[in-house]
ROSEMI-152155 format. One record per residue (C-alpha): residue number from 1; residue in three letters; x, y, z. Coordinates in Angstrom, 1 decimal. Layout:
ROSEMI-152155
NUM/ala/X/Y/Z
...
//
This chain:
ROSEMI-152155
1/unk/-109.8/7.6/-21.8
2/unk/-109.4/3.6/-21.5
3/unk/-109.4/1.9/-18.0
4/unk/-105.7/1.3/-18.3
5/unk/-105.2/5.0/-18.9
6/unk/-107.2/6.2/-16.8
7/unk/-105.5/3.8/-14.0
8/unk/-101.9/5.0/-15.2
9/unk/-102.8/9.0/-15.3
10/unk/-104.3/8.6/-11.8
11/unk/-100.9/6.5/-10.1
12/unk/-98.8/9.4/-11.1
13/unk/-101.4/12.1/-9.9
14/unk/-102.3/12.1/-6.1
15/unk/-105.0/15.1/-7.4
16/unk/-107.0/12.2/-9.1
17/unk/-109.4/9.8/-7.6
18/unk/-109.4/6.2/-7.6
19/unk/-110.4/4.7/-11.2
20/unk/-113.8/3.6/-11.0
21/unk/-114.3/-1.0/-11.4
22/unk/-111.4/-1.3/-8.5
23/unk/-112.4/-4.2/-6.3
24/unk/-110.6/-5.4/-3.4
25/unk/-110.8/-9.4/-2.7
26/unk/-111.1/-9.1/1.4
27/unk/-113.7/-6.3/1.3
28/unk/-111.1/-3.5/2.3
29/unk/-111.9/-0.4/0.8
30/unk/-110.1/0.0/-3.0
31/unk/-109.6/3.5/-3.2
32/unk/-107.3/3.1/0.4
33/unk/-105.7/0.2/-0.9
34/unk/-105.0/2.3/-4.4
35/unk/-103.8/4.8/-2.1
36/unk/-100.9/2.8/-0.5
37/unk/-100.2/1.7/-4.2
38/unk/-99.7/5.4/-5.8
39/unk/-97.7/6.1/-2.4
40/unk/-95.4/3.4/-3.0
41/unk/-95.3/3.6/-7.2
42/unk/-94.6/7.3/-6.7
43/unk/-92.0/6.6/-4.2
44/unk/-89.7/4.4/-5.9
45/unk/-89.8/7.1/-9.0
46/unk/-89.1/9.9/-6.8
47/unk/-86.2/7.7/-4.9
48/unk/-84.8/6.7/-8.7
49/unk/-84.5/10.0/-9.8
50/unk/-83.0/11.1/-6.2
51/unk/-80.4/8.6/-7.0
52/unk/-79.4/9.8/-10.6
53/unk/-79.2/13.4/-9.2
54/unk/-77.6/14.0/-6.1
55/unk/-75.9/16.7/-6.6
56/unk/-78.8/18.1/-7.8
57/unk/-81.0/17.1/-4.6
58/unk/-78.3/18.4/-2.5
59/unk/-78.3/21.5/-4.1
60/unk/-82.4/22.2/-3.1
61/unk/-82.4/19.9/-0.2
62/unk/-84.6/17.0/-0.1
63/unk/-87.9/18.6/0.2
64/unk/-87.8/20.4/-2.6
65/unk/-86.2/17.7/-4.7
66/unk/-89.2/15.6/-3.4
67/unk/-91.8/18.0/-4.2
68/unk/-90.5/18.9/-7.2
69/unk/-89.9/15.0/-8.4
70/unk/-93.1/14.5/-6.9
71/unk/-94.7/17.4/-10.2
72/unk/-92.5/15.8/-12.8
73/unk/-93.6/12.2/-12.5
74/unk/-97.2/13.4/-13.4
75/unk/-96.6/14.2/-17.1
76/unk/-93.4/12.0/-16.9
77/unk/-94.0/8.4/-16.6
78/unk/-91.3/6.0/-17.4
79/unk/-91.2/4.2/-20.7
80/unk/-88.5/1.5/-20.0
81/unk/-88.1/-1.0/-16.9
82/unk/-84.8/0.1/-16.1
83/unk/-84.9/3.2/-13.6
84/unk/-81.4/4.1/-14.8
85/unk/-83.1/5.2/-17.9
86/unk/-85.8/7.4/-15.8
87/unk/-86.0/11.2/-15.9
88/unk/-84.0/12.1/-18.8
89/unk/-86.1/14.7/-19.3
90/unk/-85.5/16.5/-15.9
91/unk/-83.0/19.2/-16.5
92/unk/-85.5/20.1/-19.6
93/unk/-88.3/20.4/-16.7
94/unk/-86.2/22.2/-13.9
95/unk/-85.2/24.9/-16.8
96/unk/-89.4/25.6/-16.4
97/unk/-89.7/24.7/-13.4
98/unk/-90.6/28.2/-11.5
99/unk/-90.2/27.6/-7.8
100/unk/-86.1/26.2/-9.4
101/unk/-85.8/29.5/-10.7
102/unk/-83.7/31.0/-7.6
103/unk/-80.8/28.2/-8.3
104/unk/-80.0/29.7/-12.2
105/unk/-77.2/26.4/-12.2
106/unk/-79.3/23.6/-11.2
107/unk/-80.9/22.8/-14.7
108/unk/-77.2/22.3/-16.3
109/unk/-76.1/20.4/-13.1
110/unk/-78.9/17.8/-14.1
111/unk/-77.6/17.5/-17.8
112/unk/-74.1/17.0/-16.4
113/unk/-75.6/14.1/-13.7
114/unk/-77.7/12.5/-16.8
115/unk/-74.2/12.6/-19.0
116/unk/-72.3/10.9/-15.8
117/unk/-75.2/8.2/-15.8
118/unk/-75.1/7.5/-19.9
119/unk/-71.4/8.0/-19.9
120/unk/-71.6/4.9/-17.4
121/unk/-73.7/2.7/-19.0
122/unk/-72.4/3.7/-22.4
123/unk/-71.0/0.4/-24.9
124/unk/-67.5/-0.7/-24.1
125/unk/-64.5/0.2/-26.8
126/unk/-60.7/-0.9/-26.6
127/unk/-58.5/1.9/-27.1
128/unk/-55.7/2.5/-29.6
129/unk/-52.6/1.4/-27.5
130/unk/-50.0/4.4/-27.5
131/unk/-47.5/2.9/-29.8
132/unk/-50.2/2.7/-32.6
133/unk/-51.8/6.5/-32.1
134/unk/-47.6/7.5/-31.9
135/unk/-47.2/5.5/-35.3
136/unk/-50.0/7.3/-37.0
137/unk/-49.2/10.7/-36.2
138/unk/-45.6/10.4/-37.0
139/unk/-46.7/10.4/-40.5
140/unk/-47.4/14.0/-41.2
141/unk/-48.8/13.3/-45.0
142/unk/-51.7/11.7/-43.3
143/unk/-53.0/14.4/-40.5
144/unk/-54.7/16.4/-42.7
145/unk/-57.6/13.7/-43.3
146/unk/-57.1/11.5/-40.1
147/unk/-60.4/11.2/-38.5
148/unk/-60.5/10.0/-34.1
149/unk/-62.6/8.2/-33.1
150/unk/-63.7/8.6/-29.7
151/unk/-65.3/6.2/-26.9
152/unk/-68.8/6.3/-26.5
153/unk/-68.8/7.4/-23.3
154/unk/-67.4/10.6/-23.7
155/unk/-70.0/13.7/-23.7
156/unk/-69.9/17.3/-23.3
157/unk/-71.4/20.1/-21.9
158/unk/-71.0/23.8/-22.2
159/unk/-72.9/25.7/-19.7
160/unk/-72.6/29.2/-18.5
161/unk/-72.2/28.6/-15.2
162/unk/-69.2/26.6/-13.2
163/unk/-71.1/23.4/-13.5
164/unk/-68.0/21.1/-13.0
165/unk/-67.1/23.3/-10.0
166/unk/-70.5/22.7/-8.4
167/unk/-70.5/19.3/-9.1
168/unk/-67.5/18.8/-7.9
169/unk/-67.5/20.7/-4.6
170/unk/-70.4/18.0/-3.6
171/unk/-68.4/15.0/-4.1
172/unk/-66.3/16.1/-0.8
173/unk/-68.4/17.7/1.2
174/unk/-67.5/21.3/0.3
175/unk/-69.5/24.4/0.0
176/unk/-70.0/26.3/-2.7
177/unk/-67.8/29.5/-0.8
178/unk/-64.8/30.5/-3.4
179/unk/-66.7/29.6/-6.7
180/unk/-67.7/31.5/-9.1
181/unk/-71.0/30.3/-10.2
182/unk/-71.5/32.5/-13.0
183/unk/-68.2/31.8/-14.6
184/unk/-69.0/29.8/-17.7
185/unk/-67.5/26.1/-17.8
186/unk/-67.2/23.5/-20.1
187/unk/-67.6/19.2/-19.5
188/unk/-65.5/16.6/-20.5
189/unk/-67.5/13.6/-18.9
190/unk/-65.9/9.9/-19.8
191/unk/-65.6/6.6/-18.3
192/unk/-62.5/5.4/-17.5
193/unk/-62.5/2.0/-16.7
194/unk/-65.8/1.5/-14.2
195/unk/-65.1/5.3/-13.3
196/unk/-67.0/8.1/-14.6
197/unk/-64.8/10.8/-14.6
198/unk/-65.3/14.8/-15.1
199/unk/-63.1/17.5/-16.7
200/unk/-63.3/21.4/-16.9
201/unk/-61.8/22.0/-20.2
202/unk/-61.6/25.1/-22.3
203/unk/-63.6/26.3/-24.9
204/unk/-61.9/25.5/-27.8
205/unk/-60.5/21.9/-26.5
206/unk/-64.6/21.5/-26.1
207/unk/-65.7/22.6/-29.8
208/unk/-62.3/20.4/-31.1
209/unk/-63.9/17.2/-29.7
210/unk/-67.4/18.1/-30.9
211/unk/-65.9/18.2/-33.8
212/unk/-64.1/14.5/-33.9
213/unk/-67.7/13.2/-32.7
214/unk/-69.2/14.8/-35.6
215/unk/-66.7/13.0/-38.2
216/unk/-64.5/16.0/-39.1
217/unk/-61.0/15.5/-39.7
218/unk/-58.4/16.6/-37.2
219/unk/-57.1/19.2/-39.3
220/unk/-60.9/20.5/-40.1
221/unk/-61.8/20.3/-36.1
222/unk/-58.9/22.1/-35.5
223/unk/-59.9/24.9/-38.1
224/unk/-63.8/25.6/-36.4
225/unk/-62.2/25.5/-32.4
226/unk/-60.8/28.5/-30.7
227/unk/-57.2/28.0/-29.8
228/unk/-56.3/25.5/-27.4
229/unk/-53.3/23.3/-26.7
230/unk/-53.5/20.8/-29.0
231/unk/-50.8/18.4/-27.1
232/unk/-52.3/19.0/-23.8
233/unk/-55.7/17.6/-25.3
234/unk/-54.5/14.5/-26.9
235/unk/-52.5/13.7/-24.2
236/unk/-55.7/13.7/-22.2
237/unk/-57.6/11.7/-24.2
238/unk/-54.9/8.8/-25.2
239/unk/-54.5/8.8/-21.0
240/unk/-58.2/8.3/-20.5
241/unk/-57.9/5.8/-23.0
242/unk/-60.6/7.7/-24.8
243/unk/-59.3/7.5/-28.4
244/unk/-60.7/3.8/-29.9
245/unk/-59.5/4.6/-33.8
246/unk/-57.6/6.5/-36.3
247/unk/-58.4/6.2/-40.0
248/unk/-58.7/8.5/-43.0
249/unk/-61.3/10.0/-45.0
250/unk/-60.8/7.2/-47.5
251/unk/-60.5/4.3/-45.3
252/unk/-63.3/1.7/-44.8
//
């Protein structure tokens, strides 16, 4: 292992010693000073990823979160600057994470936090105004190849517990009394102006829009969802000022 390795493996493992060629200019001891440094490096990724989940935090308490952040930083180390981008891979880990295994919920309440934090950063769009999407499906000889584009900040996530539920009973101090957690949910996560926004939606409204993101046609995403209200889902999209454009399969 290189010295630079070596010196990376060991900041993000408190079970390794101090890499050996470590001098300290005043004489104080290196492996202390190395100490403080781990302490603080380790801190500021544990305190990054407490801020991109806090629902999830809140849901083991902060020691746990700590400990457990504390396990994932060691075969996790960042690979960009910016600590928004940092533990994407954490709802992957929690899923085999064995002490986590008492909160069934909490890996699919990560992947809902880590859609909330792209859908945030995700590229602006303008949307269609209303007029134009009206103009376009008032032309029924064109609906069976009209293809919607959506913004890029809109995800989703299907999970088989009330993830949106969860999620949302921690944004106003409630508990989780009344919910049924093992009642299978599905996300609509978009930004709406500088608002991230969340949305239980059903099951078919959630394979339609997978659909559209995929490049079907409306009439063909329409044909692989369960039925939904198609009106009702439109109408919540061209509100959240999520549709950006309408073409067909032959347009450039």
């Amino acid at each position: 292992m290189s010295t630079q390795a070596a010196f990376n493996a060991a900041l993000l493992d408190t079970d390794l010693p101090c890499p050996d060629g470590l001098c300290s200019a005043n004489g104080a001891d290196p492996a202390s000073r190395f100490a403080v440094y781990r302490n603080n490096v380790q801190g500021s990724l544990i305190n990054a990823l407490a801020d991109s989940y806090p629902v999830v935090m809140q849901l083991v308490g902060d020691e746990f979160f700590r400990a457990m952040a504390g396990v994932f930083i060691q075969n996790h180390p960042p690979r960009s600057p910016l600590m928004s981008d940092y533990g994407s891979e954490l709802a992957d880990f929690i899923s085999g994470f064995e002490p986590a295994a008492s909160v069934p919920y909490l890996d699919d309440v990560a992947r809902l936090e880590r859609l909330r934090t792209l859908a945030y950063h995700a590229a602006d769009a303008l949307p269609l105004s209303q007029e134009r999407i009206a103009t376009v499906f008032a032309d029924a000889d064109g609906l069976n190849e009209l293809r919607i584009g959506l913004h890029p900040s809109l995800y989703l996530l299907d999970s088989n517990f009330a993830v949106v539920d969860i999620w949302a009973a921690h944004q106003h101090d409630a508990t989780l009394a009344g919910i049924d957690l093992n009642q299978a949910q599905h996300a609509l996560i978009l930004r709406n102006g500088l608002e991230v926004e969340v949305f239980n939606v059903d099951l078919g409204i959630s394979q339609f829009i997978r659909q559209l993101k995929a490049g079907l046609s409306l009439t063909q995403a329409l044909a692989s969802a369960d039925a939904f209200d198609l009106g009702q889902t439109l109408a919540l999209l061209i509100s959240r000022q999520a549709i950006t454009h309408l073409h067909h399969k032959d347009s450039p």
